[in-house]
C-alpha positions as CSV (number, residue, x, y, z in Angstrom):
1,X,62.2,-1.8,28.1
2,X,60.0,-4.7,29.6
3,X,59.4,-2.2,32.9
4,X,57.4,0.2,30.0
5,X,54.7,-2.6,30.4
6,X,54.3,-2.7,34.0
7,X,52.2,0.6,33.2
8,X,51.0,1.2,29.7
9,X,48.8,3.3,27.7
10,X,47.8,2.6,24.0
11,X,46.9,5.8,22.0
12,X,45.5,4.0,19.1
13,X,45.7,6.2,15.4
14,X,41.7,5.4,14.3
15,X,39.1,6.7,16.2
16,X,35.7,5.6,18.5
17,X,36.8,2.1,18.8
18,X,36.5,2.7,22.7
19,X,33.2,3.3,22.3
20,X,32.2,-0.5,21.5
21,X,34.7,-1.8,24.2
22,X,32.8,-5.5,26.2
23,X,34.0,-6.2,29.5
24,X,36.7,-9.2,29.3
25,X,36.7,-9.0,25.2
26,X,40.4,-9.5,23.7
27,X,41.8,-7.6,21.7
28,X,45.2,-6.8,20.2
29,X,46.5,-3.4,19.8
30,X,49.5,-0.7,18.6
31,X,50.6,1.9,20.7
32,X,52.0,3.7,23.1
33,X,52.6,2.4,26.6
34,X,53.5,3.9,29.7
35,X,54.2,3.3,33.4
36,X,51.2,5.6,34.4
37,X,48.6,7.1,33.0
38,X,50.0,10.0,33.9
39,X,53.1,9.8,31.9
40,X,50.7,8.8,28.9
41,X,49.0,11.8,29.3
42,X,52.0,14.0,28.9
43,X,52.4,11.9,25.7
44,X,49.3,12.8,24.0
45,X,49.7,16.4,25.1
46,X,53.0,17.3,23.5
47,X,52.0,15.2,20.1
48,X,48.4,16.3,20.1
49,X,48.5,19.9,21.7
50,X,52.4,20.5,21.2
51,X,53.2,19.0,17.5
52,X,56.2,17.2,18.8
53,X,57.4,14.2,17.5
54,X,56.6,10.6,18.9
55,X,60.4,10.2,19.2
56,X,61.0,13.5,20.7
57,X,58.2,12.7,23.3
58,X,59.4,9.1,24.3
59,X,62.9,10.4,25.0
60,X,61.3,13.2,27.1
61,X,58.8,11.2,28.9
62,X,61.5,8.2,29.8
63,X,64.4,10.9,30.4
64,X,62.3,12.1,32.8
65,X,61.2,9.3,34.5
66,X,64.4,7.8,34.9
67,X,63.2,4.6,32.6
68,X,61.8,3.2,29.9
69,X,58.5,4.3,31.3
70,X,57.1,4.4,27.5
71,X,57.5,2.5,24.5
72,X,55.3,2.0,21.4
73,X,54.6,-2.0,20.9
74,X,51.8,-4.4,19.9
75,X,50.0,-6.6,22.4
76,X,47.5,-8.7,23.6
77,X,44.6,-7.1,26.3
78,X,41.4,-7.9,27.4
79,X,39.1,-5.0,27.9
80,X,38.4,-4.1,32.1
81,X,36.5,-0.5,32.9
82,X,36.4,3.0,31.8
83,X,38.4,5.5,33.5
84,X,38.1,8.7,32.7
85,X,38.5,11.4,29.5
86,X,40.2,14.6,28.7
87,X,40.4,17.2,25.5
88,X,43.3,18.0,24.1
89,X,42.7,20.7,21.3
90,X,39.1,20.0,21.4
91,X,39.4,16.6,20.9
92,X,38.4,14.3,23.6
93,X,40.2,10.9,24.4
94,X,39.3,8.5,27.0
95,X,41.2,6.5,29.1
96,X,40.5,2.5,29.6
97,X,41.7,-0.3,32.0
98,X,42.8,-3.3,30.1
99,X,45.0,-6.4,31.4
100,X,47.6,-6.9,29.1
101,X,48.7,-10.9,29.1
102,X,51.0,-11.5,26.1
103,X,52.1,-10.7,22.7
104,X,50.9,-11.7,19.3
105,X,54.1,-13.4,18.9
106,X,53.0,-16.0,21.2
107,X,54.6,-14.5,24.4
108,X,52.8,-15.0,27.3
109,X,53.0,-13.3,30.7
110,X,50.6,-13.0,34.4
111,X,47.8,-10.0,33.3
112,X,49.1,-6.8,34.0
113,X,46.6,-4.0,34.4
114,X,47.3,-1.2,32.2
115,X,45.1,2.1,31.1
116,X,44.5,2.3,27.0
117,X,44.0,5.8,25.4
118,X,41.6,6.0,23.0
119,X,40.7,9.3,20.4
120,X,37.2,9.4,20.3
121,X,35.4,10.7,16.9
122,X,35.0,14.5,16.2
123,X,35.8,17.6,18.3
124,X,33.5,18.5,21.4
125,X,32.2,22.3,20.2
């Protein structure tokens, strides 16, 4: 399950946070992550635009992937860059690069870059 963090995405459940993001800021966060952003975005498409069930989705995603290529779990991550965005029934969500270096447990491990999903407020019209 460890290899789900090598790559990881956080689709956070509140909104615009990404919107007040500072460079090198830490935070800690819920969500899902993923190998590649990629695979995260197949995640938020069949439980945004599909209805399907987070548990329904992870098996899919890591079934496919031949891992555990997703996982939901709470870390530690210090804010990088924006990457890019995409809408998903009209809503837009926008994709982060974070370095993931522990767990609030106290774990510690080397920063890992990772992308972070975010939901941004409303629906584009």
């Amino acid at each position: 399950m460890f290899r789900g963090i090598v790559f990881f995405v956080l689709l956070f459940a509140f909104p615009a946070y990404a919107q007040t993001f500072k460079d090198g800021q830490t935070y800690v966060g819920t969500g899902v992550y993923c190998d590649t952003a990629a695979e995260v975005a197949v995640v938020i498409q069949s439980i945004v635009g599909e209805g399907k069930s987070m548990q329904e989705t992870l098996t899919a995603v890591n079934t496919e992937a031949r891992s555990d290529a997703c996982a939901v779990a709470r870390l530690l991550w210090k804010y990088d860059s924006f990457h890019s965005t995409f809408v998903v029934n009209g809503v837009t969500y926008g994709i982060h690069r974070v370095f993931v270096f522990g767990a609030p447990d106290g774990t510690r491990f080397s920063p890992l870059p990772q992308y972070v999903y975010m939901k941004y407020e409303g629906k584009n019209s």
